[in-house]
Residue, then its C-alpha position, 0 to 999 in steps of 0.5 A: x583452518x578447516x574447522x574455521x572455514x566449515x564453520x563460516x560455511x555453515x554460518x553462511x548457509x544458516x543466515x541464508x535459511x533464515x532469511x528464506x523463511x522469512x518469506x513464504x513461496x518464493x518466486x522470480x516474477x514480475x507483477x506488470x507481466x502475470x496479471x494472474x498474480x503479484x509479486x513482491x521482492x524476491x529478496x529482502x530489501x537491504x536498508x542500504x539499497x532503499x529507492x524506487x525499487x522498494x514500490x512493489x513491496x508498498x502496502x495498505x490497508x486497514x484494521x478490525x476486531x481481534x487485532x486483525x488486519x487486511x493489507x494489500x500491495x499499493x501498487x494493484x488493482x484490487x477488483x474482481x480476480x480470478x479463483x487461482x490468482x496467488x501473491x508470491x514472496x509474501x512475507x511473514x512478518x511485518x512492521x507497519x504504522x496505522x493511522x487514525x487521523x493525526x495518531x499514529x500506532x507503530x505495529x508488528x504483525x505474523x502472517x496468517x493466510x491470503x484471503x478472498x473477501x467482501x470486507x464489508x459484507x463482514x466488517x460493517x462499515x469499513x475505512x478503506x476496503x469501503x467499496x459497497x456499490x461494485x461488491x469486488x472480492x478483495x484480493x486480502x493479505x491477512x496478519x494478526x498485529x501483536x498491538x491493541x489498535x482502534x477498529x478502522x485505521x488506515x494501516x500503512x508500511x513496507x515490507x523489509x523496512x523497519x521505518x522507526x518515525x511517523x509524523x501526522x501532524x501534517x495530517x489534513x493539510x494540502x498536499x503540493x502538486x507539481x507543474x507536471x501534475x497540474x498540466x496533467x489535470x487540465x487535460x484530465x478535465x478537458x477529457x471529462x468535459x467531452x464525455x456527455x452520456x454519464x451517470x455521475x457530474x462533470x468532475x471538478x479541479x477539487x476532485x482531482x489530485x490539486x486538492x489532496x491532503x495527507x494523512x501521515x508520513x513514514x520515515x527511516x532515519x537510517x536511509x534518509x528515506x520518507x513516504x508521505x500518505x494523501x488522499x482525494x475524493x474523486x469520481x469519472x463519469x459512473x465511479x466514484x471513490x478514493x485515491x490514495x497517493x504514496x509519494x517517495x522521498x530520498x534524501x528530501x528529494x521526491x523520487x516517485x509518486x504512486x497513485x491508487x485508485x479506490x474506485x466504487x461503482x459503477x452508478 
């Protein structure tokens, strides 16, 4: 009976060092609190326990040459930080899809190191790290991907969640917007509209969130869970740029929507 209860134990504790190696410095920390740094789930995420929760562990970003790629957490604001900001609970491996208009490529990635670049100052002219006028230095998870994918495609997915289908035939199509959204909009417009000293044009309803279209969404059949990926061009009165919208779903049922603004500029 003991040899059986050690052998649980011991069984027990393995199981538990191989989910902690699979995620490099772990920390408890909230990333809306240290703005010096951002923080990922601390535990991997159970398929069973998907929802709202899994937003911090959403990313982004983009290949390039030698199966590279740099992603970025959706939910920060990626623009001129300190020498010592640190992302914690990084994972070392990913799964993820990316997108070359209506394409999709499933992808397996291996961590390799946390980057400060100017990508296009390397790259040339890149999709979505395309900031040139502002010149930031980007905040930059960098994975080498086992798969061959075509230079510049948008790489999106979550970290923990092995999300097995994607359906880009969507892909251009107008995104719906809520009443809410809408409402929002008008008093954005409004807003706009008393700023007379700019450098850019008054923004326009097609500028806004009523004209994003999708590029793709992900789906995990086993959580009913689907994240669906949009796009508008949009500008303020001295920045232009992209905003990407993530938009949750559980069950069919949106449960949150993320905006993230990829702003360049100023002008």
């Amino acid at each position: 009976m003991k040899r059986i209860k050690l052998k649980i134990l011991t069984f027990c504790i393995l199981i538990l060092l191989i989910r902690c190696s699979e995620i490099l410095n772990q920390s408890v920390c909230d990333p809306d609190i240290d703005t010096n740094s951002y923080c990922f789930k601390k535990d991997k995420i159970d398929s069973e326990e998907i929802g709202e929760n899994i937003s911090s562990n959403i990313f982004i970003g983009e290949s390039f040459d030698n199966n590279l790629i740099f992603v970025e957490p959706f939910e920060f604001d990626n623009h001129d930080h300190s020498e010592d900001f640190k992302f914690f609970n990084i994972r070392r491996k990913m799964t993820a899809f990316a997108f070359t208009n209506s394409v999709a490529y499933r992808i397996n990635g291996k961590f390799i190191e946390h980057s400060k670049l100017h990508l296009p100052n390397i790259y040339g002219k890149p999709k979505y790290f395309s900031m040139t006028t502002s010149e930031p230095i980007f905040e930059l998870l960098k994975y080498k991907v086992d798969e061959k994918i075509k230079n510049n495609s948008i790489v999106f997915g979550v970290f923990d969640i092995d999300f097995d289908k994607a359906d880009c035939s969507i892909y251009g199509k107008k995104r719906p917007y809520s009443k809410e959204e809408y409402d929002s909009v008008l008093e954005e417009i409004k807003e706009d509209q008393q700023i007379v000293e700019r450098t850019l044009d008054f923004k326009s309803f097609e500028e806004t969130i009523l004209n994003a279209k999708y590029i793709c969404k992900i789906q995990n059949s086993k959580s009913k869970t689907e994240i669906s990926l949009s796009f508008f061009e949009t500008k303020g009165m001295e920045y232009a740029g992209t905003v990407y919208i993530a938009d949750l779903y559980k069950d069919k049922k949106i449960i949150k929507t993320i905006e993230k603004y990829n702003y360049d500029g100023p002008y």
